[in-house]
C-alpha positions as semicolon CSV with decimal commas, in nm:
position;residue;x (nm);y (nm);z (nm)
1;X;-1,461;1,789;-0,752
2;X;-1,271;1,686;-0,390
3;X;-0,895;1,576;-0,458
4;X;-0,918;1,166;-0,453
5;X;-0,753;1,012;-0,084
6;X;-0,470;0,793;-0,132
7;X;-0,389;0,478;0,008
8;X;-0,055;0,292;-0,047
9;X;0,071;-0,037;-0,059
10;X;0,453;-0,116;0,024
11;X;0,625;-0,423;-0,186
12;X;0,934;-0,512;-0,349
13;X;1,048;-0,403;-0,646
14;X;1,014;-0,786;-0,776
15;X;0,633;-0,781;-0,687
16;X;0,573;-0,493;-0,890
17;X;0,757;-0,620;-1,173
18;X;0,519;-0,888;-1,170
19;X;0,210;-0,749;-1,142
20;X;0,222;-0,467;-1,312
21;X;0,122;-0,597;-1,659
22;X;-0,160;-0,766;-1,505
23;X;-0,504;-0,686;-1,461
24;X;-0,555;-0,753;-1,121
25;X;-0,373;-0,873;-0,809
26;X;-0,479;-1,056;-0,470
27;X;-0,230;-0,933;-0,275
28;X;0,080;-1,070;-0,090
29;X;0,076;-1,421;0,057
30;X;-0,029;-1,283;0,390
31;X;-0,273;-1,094;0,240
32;X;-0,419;-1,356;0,080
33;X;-0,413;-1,536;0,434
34;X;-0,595;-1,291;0,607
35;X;-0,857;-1,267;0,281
36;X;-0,807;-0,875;0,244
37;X;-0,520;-0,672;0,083
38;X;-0,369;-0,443;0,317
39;X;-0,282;-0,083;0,258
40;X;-0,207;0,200;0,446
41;X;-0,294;0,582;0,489
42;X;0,005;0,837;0,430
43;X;-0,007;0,892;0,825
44;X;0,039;0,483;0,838
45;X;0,282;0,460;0,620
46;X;0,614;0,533;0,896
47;X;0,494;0,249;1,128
48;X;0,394;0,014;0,837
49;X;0,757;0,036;0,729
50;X;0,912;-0,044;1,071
51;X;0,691;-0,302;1,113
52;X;0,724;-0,513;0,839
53;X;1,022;-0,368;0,615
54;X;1,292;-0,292;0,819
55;X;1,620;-0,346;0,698
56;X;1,447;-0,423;0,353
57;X;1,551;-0,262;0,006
58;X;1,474;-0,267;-0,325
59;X;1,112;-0,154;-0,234
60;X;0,861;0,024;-0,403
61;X;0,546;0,228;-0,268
62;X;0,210;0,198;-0,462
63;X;-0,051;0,466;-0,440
64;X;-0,421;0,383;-0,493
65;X;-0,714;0,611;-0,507
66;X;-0,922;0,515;-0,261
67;X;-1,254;0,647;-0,411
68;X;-1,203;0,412;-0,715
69;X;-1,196;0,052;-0,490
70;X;-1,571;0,140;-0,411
71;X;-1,724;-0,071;-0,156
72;X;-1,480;-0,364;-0,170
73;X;-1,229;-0,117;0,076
74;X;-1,334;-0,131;0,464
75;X;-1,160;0,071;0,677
76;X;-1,133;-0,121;0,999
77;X;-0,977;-0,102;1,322
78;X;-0,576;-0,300;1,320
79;X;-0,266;-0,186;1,450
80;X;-0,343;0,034;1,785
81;X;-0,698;0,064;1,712
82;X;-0,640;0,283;1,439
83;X;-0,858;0,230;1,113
84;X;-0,688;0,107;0,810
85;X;-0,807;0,027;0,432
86;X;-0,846;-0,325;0,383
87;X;-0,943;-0,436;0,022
88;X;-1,173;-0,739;0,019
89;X;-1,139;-0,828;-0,348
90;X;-0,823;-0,807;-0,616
91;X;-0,703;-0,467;-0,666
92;X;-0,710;-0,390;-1,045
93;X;-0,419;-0,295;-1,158
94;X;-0,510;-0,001;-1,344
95;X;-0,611;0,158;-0,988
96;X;-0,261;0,249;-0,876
97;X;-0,173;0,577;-0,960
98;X;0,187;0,555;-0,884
99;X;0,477;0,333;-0,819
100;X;0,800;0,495;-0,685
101;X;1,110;0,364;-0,525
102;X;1,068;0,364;-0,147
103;X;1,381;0,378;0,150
104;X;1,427;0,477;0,456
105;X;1,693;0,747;0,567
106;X;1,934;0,660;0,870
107;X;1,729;0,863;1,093
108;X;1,448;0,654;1,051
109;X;1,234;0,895;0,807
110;X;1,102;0,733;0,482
111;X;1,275;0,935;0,171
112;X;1,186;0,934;-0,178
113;X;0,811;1,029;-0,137
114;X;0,550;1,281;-0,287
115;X;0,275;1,238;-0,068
116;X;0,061;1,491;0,132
């Protein structure tokens, strides 16, 4: 069997608090706004982080297996024109696969993950 893609979703530590003893979850206020939930590739992940987390703490960094969203996850063209998972739909809860703490190091690198 092929080794499952992840995808990741960055919140705070709050957020994950809170949904993690539910069964599903819409997303963030803007995701709910733009009627998808936003994630992010590992190769994303760097310029996610700039982008909207700078100078944030207390984060943590969710990892999904793709394969298990089925046909509610588009990959579509965003940031650059580069393709990015969009879930159309709640993302149950029992999809994530991990939740670690997630920083960034003074040179600008993200620290504290295990992804490949």
């Amino acid at each position: 069997m092929a080794e499952s893609k992840l995808i990741y979703k960055i919140c705070s530590k709050a957020v994950w608090e809170e949904i993690r003893l539910l069964k599903s979850w819409t997303g963030s206020p803007h995701d709910v706004q733009d009627g998808f939930i936003h994630f992010s590739a590992a190769s994303q992940l760097e310029g996610t982080f700039r982008k909207y987390y700078a100078g944030q703490t207390d984060l943590m960094l969710l990892a999904i297996d793709a394969d298990a969203l089925g046909n509610a996850l588009k990959w579509e063209s965003s940031r650059g024109g580069d393709l990015f998972p969009h879930l159309y739909g709640p993302l149950l809860i029992s999809k994530i696969v991990s939740a670690q703490n997630l920083a960034m190091s003074e040179d600008g690198a993200i620290e504290g993950v295990g992804f490949a």
